[in-house]
N, C-alpha and C positions, 0 to 999 in steps of 0.2 A: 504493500500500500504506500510505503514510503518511498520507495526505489524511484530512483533514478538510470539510466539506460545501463542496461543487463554490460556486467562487469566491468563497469566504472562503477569507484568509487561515489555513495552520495553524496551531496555537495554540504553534508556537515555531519560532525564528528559521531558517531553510533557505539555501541556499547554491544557485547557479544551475543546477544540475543535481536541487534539490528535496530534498536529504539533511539531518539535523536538525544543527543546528550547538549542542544542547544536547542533556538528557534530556527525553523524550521518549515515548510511545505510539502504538502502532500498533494498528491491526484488519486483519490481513490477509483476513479472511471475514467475512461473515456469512450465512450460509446460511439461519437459523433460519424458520420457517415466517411470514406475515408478520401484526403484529401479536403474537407471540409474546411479545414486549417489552411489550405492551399487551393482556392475556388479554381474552378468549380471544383464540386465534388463529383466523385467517379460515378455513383451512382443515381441515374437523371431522377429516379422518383425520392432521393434523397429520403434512402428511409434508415431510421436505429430503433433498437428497442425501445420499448415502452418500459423505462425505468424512470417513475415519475412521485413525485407524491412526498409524504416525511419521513426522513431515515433518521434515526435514534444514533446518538452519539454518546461516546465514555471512556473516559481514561484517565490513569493513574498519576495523579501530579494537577496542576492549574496550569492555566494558557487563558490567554486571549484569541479567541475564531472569529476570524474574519473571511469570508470567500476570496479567492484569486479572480480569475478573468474565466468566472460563468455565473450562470443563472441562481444559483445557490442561494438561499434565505437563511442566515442563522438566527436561533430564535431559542427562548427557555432557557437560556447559559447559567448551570447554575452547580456550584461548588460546594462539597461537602467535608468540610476541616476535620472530622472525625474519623473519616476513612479516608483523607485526599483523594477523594476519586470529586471528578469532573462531568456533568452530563450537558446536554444541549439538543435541539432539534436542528435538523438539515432540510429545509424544502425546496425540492427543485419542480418547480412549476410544469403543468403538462404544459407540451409544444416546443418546451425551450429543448436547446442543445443538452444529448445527453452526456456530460459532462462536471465534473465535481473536482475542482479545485481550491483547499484550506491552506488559509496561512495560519500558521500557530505562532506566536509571541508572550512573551512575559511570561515564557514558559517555566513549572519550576517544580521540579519533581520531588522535594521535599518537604514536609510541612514547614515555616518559614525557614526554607533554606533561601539560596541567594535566587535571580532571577539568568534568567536566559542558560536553565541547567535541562533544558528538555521533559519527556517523560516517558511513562510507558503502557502497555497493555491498552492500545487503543481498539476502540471494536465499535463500526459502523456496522447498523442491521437495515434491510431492507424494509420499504414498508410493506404491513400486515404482519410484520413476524415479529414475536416476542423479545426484547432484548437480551433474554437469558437466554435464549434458543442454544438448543446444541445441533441443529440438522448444520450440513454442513455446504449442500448445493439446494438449489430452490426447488417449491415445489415444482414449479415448471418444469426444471430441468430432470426432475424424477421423471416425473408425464411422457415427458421426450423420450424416455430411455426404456419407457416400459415394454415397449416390442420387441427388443431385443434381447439376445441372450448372455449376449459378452460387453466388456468398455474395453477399448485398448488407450492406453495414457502416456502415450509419446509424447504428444504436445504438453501433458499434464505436469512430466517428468522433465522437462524442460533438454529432451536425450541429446538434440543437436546440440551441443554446446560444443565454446571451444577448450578442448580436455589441458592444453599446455602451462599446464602449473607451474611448472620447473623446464627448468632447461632440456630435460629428457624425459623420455618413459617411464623411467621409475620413480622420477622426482617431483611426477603430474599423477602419479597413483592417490587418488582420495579412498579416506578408510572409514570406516561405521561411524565412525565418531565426526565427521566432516560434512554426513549428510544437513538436511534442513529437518526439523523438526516441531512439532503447532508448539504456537505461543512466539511465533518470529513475528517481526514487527513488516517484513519482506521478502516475498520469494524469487530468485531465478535471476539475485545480487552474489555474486561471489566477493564481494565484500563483507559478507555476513559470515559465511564460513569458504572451505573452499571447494566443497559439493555441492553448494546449493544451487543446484541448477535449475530446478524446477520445486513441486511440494511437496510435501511429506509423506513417506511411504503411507506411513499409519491411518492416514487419510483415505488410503485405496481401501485397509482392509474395513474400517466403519463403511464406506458409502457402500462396496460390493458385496457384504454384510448385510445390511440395510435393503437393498433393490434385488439381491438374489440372485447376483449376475457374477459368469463367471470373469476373469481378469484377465489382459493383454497385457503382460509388462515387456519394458526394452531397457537393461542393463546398461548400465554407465558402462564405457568403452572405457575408461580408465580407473574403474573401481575394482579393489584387493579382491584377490580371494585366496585358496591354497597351491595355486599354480602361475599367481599372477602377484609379483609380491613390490613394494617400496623399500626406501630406506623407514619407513615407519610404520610398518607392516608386522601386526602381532606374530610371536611369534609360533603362537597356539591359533593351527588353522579355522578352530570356530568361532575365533574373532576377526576373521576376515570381512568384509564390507559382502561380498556374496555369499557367506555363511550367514551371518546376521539375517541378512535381508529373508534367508529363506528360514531360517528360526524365528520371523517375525511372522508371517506368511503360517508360519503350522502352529505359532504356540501364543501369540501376541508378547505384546507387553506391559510396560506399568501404564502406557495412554488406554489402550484398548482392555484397559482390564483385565489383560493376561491372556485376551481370545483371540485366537489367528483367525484366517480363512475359515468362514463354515466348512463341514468337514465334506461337503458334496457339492463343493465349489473347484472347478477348476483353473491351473494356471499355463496361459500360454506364453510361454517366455523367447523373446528375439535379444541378442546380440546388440545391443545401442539400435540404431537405427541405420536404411543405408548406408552401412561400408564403402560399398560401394562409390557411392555419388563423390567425386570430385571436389563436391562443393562444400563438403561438410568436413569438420574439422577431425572427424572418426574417421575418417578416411585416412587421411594423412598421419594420425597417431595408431593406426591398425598397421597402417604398412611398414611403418620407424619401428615399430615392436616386433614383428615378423625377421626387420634385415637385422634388426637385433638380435634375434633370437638365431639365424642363422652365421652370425658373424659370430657370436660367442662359442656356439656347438654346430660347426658345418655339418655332424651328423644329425643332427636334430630331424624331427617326423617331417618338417616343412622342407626340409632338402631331401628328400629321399626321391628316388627314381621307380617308382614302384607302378608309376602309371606311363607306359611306353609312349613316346612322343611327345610328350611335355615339355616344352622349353621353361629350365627353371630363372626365374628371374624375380625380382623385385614385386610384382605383380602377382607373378602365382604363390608366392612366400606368401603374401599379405592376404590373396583369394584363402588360401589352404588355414591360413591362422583363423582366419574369422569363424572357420565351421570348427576350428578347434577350440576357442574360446565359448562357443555354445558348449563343444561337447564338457567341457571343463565345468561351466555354469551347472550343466545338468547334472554331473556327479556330485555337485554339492548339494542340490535340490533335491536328488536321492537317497542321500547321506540323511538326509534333516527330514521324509518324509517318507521314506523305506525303498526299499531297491525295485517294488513292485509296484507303485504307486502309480495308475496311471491317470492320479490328479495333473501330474505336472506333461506338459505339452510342448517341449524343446520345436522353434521352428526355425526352419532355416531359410533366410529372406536374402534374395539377391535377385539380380536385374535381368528378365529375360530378352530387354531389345539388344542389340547387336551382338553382333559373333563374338569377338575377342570377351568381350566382359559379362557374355548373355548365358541362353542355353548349355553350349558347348562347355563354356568355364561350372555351370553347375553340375553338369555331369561326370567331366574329370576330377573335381571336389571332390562327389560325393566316393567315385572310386578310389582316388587316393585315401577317404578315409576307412573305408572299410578294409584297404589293403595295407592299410599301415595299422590298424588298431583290433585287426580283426573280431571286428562284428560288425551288425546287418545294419547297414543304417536307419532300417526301419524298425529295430528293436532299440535303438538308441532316442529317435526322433520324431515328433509326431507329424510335420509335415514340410515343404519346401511351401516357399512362398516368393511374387511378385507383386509390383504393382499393376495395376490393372487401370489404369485410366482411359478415358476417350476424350480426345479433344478436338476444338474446330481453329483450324486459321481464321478463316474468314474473314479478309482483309477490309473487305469492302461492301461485302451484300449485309440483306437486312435480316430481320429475326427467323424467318423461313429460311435463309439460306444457311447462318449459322446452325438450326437444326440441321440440316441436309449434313454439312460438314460434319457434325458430332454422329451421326448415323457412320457414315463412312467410317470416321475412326475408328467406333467400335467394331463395326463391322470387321475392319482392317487388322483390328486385333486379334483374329480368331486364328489364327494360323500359329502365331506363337505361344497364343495358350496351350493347342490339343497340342503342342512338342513339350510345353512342358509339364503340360497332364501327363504326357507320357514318361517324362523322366521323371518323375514323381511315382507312379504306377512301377516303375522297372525299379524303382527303390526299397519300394513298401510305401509309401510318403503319400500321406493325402497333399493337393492342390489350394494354397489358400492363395487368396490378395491379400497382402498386408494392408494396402492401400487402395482405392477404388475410386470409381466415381468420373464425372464429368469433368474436365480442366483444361484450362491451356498454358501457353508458357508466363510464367509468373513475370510483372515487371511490364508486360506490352501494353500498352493502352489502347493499340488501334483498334477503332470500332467497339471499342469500350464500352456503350450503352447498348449497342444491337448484341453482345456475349450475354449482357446481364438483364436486357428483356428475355434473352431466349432461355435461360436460367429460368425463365418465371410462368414462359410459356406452357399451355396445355400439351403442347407436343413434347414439350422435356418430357413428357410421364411414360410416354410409349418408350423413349430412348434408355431413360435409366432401368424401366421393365424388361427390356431386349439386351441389354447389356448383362446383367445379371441373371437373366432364367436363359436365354440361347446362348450368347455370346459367352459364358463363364461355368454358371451350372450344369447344362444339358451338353456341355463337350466336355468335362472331365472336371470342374473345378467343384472345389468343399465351400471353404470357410470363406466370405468374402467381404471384408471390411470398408465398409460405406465412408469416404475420409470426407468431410465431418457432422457431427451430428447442427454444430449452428456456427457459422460464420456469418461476416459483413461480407458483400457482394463489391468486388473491386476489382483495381489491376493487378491486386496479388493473388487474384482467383474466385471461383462464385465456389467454394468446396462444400459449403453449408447444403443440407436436407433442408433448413429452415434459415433466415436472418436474422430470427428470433424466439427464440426457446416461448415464447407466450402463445406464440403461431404457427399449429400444427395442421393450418390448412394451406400450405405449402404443394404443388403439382410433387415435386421431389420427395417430401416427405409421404405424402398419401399413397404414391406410387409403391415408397420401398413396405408401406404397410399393408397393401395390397398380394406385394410378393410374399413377405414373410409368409402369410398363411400358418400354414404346419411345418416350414421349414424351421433350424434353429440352427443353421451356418451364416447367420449375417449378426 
């Protein structure tokens, strides 16, 4: 709530728990349509959630609240000396910009201590909901989630990050103790700790607890475990950062009251998130750890010759690590929930377009791992996965023609699905999309309004129906993950089912609740 842009420093002094140790600003939202701040906005019908009305405000110490540069009305400011705690009303008017910006001043965290010392435990509630509430996402967003059977929390977990802590591999290792945990004033600041990339595991297992759903997690790319170690790396492997995590998962802790995952909940666990992608900072500290691992022990599993024809190199070091760091991840999730447990669901996620880094490279993966560790990859893993997306250019034509374009995509994509349904099938391995859905290349703006009418269109619902029951389901595909349940509609992509978790009469969303049916692979 506090934060300032994800790993920079905020622009005043914090205390290890993340709270201001001065005066200080906050943006608790910004809703506002994107681009807003930069007219026009990308969106022609210029729409944001309906977050409107009075949010309940409170925290530990005195300040003076005054709104920044929005609509915000402070109101009730009123201070309680006997337990220093702070309350006030926040109304932000319907129609205005959904945005909330607080300046705090005269801040002073202890009963007459001095002034401009900050404070702490601050907790905005929405309205309608109780200020003591313990739910933890809204009810909307329950509603939302009700049709499905899984959350995957990549985005939640903040997995893209950039991992280089230290000047190396071992010196960007974060341990159990580094993650983020409730009661932080800020999440997905690495100025708070130096895991917090995203929010708190504990979090996953109340909400997926709560809605009955089982779980999609993606491991930190540079998080400990028994085979992946730091200079500050316990040295009792069930204090590794992926021990923990999966001793949290099966047993809880002192948040969770001691209770893990219900016990008829499943976990599907990937490797950080595209390795793969170029673009992503995994990428690059997947493959420095690989030339590492082969520069230390030339004989090591990643240099072996075990799959004829292979040119070993840089590439395939770093391809062949990343199905080893699943398999790693999974013998600890084994360790911690029995060797026969088939709660947990190791997936193995990599890119089926192009040759060199596509199809071909997951097939030789999966060979070299069975021939270097001899066993079935389908006794070790529950499924291979890609993304699955369709997207339209459509430079210049209008809302029909962008449909027409998204039809082809998908269409276009059928060929490298049923190759990798099939390498998937010749494994044992069911077929998932990690990621799905409608997109185009992130950052374009051309033709900006005719992408994101056709986003809204009634013809979107036959496209996203066709893409998931022919184009994925009915040629070999399983699990197929919808990317995402609510976004803003922009030039960073329309990925939302809805723009608004309050409006589930969305063409996209009715569509995928239409398919669901009696399925329970989405």
């Amino acid at each position: 709530m506090l934060t300032d842009p994800e790993y920079a420093p905020p622009a005043f002094p914090i205390d290890s728990m993340g709270w201001p140790k001065e005066d200080c600003q906050a943006v608790p939202f910004d809703e506002r349509p994107v681009d807003a701040w930069h007219p026009p906005p990308d969106d022609p019908e210029k729409r944001q959630p309906k977050e409107y009305g009075v949010f309940k405000l409170s925290l530990t110490g005195a300040a003076t609240i005054t709104p920044g540069a929005c609509a915000v009305e402070v109101s009730n400011v009123q201070y309680n000396a006997k337990t220093n705690t702070l309350t006030a009303d926040l109304t932000l008017p319907k129609g205005k910009p959904d945005l909330m910006v607080l300046k705090f001043t005269q801040t002073r965290r202890e009963p007459g201590g001095k002034n401009n010392t900050g404070f702490t435990d601050l907790v905005i509630t929405y309205p309608g909901y109780q200020h003591d509430t313990t739910q933890l996402i809204t009810t909307d967003a329950e509603n939302a989630l009700k049709p499905f059977n899984h959350m995957r929390f990549m985005g939640y977990l903040g997995t893209n990050y950039l991992p280089w802590e230290g000047k190396t591999v071992a010196s960007s290792i974060i341990e159990w103790t580094d993650r983020p945990v409730p009661g932080m004033a800020m999440y997905g600041n690495r100025a708070v700790c130096r895991g917090c990339n995203g929010k708190p595991w504990e979090w996953i297992v109340d909400i997926a607890n709560k809605l009955n759903k089982d779980i999609w997690i993606n491991v930190p790319v540079s998080a400990s475990g028994p085979y992946f170690r730091g200079p500050h790396t316990p040295k009792d492997a069930s204090q590794t950062y992926i021990w923990q995590l999966a001793e949290l998962f099966k047993n809880g802790n002192n948040y969770t009251g001691n209770k893990g995952l219900n016990s008829h909940l499943n976990i599907y666990i990937e490797h950080s998130n595209e390795v793969w992608n170029f673009g992503f900072g995994q990428y690059g500290y997947n493959k420095k750890a690989a030339e590492d691992q082969v520069q230390t022990n030339p004989n090591c599993p990643l240099n072996n010759t075990k799959v004829p024809g292979v040119k070993l190199n840089g590439q395939t070091w770093a391809t062949r690590r990343h199905l080893q760091a699943l398999y790693n991840i999974t013998q600890v999730f084994h360790n911690v929930f029995g060797a026969n447990s088939n709660r947990i669901r190791p997936i193995y996620a990599w890119w089926f377009a192009g040759f060199s880094l596509g199809v071909p490279a997951m097939n030789e993966t999966l060979q070299w791992f069975e021939a270097t560790y001899n066993k079935k990859a389908g006794d070790v893993f529950y499924g291979l996965s890609a993304a699955h997306y369709f997207g339209s250019e459509c430079k210049t034509g209008g809302i029909q023609e962008c449909l027409t374009d998204y039809r082809t995509a998908s269409n276009a994509n059928r060929k490298l699905t049923m190759q990798t349904a099939a390498v998937a099938r010749q494994f044992g391995l069911k077929y998932t999309a990690y990621e799905a859905g409608p997109g185009w290349k992130v950052g374009d703006k051309t033709n900006m309004a005719n992408h994101i009418q056709a986003n809204r269109a009634p013809g979107m619902a036959d496209l996203v129906k066709l893409d998931i029951q022919k184009n994925f389901w009915d040629i070999g595909g399983d699990v197929y993950n919808y990317f995402s349940l609510s976004s803003a509609y922009s030039h960073y992509g329309c990925w939302g089912l809805t723009d608004d978790l309050a409006d589930l009469t969305t063409v996209k969303y009715k569509a995928v609740q239409e398919v669901i049916g009696g399925h329970t692979e989405l």
